[in-house]
N, C-alpha and C positions, 0 to 999 in steps of 0.2 A: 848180600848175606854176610852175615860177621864171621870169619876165620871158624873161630873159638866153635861154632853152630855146627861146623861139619863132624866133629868129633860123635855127636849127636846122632848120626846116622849112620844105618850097614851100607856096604854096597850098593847092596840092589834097591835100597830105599834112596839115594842118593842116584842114580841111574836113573829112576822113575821121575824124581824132581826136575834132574837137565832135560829129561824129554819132553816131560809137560813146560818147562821154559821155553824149548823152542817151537811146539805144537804151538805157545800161546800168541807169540810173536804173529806180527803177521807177515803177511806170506815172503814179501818185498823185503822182510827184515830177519828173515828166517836164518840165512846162510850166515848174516854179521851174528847172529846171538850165536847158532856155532863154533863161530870161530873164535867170539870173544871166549864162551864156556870153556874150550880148547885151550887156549891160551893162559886161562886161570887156572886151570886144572896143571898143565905145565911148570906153573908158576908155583904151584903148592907143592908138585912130585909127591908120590909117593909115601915120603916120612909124616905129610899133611893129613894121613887115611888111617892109620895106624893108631 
């Protein structure tokens, strides 16, 4: 997903997205899209939501 795209979304509309990412994943790959999402999400901090 392009940076610039999250600005795009509220919270909870964005919440809704990472869950359906990792519902989608399957089962085996469930924990790495987690972590990866976690890890982007870290990557952005906070000023990236704003």
């Amino acid at each position: 997903m392009d940076g610039h795209k999250l600005y795009l979304f509220g919270k909870g509309e964005l919440e809704e997205l990472l869950i359906r990412f990792a519902r989608m994943s399957k089962k085996h790959d469930q924990q790495q899209t987690i972590e990866e999402i976690r890890r982007v999400l870290k990557r952005i901090g906070e000023a990236g939501f704003c």
